[in-house]
C-alpha positions as CSV (number, residue, x, y, z in Angstrom):
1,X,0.0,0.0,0.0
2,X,2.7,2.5,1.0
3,X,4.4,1.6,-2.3
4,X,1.6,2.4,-4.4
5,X,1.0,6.2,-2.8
6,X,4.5,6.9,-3.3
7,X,4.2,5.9,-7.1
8,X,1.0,7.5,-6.8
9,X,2.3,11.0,-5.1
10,X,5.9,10.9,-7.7
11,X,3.9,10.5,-10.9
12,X,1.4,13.3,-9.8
13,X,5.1,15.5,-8.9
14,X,6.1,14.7,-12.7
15,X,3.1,15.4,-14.1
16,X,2.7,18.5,-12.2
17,X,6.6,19.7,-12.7
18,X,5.8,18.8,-16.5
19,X,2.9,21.1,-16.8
20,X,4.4,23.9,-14.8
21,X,7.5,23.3,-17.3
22,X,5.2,23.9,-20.8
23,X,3.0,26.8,-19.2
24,X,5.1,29.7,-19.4
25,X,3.4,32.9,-18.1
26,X,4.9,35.5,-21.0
27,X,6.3,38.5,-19.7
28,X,5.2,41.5,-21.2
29,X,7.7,43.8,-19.6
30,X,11.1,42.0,-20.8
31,X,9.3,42.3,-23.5
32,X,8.8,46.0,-23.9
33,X,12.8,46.2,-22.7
34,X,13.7,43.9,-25.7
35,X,11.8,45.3,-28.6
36,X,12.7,48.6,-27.6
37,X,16.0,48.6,-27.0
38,X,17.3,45.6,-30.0
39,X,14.1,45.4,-32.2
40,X,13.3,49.8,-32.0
41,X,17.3,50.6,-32.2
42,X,17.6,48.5,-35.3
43,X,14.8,49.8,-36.6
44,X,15.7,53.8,-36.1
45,X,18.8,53.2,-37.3
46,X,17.0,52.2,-41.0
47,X,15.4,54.4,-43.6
48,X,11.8,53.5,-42.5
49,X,12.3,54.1,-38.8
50,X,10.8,52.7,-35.5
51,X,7.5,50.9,-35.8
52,X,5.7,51.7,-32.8
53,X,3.3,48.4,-31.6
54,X,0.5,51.0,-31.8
55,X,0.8,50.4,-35.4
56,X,-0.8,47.2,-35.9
57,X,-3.8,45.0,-34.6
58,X,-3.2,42.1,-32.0
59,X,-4.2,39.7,-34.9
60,X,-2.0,41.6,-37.3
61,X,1.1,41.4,-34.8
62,X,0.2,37.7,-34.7
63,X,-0.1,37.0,-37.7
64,X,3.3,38.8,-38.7
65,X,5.1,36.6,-35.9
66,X,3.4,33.4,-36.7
67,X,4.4,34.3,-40.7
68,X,8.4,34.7,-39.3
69,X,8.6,36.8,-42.2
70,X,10.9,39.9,-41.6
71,X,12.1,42.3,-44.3
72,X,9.7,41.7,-46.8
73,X,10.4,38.2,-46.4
74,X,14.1,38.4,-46.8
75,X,14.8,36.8,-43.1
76,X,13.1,35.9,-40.5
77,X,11.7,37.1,-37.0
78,X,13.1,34.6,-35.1
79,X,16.7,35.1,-36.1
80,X,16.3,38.7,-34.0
81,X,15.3,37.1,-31.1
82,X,18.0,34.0,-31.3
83,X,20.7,33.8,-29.0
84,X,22.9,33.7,-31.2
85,X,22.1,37.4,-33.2
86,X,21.9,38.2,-28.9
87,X,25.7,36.7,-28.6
88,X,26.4,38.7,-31.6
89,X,25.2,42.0,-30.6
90,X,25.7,41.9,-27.0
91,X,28.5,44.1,-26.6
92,X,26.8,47.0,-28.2
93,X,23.4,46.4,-26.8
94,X,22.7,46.2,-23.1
95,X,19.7,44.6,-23.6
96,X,21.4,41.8,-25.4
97,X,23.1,41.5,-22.9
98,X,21.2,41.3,-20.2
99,X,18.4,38.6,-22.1
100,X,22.1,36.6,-23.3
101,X,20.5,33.4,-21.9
102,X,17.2,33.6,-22.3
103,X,15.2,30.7,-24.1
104,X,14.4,31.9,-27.8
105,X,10.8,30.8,-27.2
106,X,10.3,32.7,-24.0
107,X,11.9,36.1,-24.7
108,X,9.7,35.1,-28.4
109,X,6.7,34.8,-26.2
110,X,7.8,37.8,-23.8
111,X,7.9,40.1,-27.2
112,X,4.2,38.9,-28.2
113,X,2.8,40.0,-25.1
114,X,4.2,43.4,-25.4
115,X,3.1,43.7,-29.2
116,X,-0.4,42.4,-27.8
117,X,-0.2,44.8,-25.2
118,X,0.7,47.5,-26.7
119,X,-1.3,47.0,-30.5
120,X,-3.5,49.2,-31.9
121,X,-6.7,47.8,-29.9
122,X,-4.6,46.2,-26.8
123,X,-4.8,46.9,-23.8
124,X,-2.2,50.2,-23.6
125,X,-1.5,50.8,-27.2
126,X,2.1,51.4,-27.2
127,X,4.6,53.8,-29.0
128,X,8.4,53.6,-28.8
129,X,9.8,56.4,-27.8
């Protein structure tokens, strides 16, 4: 019997650990600090300028994240938010820095949150100033 509940009690702590692993609570503010200071700095520094979240729907933001289409398709979001473009930045960009060993799906997920937030008809539509 006491064999059983401690099967019992370690599969419910592996099922639980597994399900607090995959539900990742996005963090909107890391967010904002990313896009502002990489994705915004980037962007200034280019003929057509910052794009201020404000700028686009919630569904157009997902949809232009899900597409991983950046440049008019000549690369890709997710290269921007790799570690690796981080590594390769990092010692001009704090921010880089700072996110160096983030997972590329959460700082991914952290970005979405603030685009969500801060879209035309989110929650705090959101310039970057």
């Amino acid at each position: 019997m006491r064999r059983l509940f401690a099967a019992t009690l370690i599969a419910a702590a592996g099922v639980l650990a597994a399900t607090q692993a995959l539900a990742y609570d996005a963090d909107w503010k890391r967010g904002r600090i990313y896009y502002r200071s990489v994705c915004t700095a980037c962007h200034v520094a280019e003929p057509i300028g910052s794009i201020a979240p404000s700028t686009r729907t919630k569904a157009e933001w997902a949809d232009y994240l899900k597409a991983d289409s950046h440049a008019k398709g000549k690369d890709k979001v997710s290269t921007y938010v790799s570690k690796a473009h981080r590594a390769a930045i990092k010692g001009a960009n704090k921010a880089a820095e700072k996110f160096a060993e983030v997972a590329d799906e959460e700082l991914a997920a952290d970005i979405a949150a603030f685009l969500a937030r801060g879209a035309k008809d989110g929650d705090e539509p959101a310039s970057c100033n």
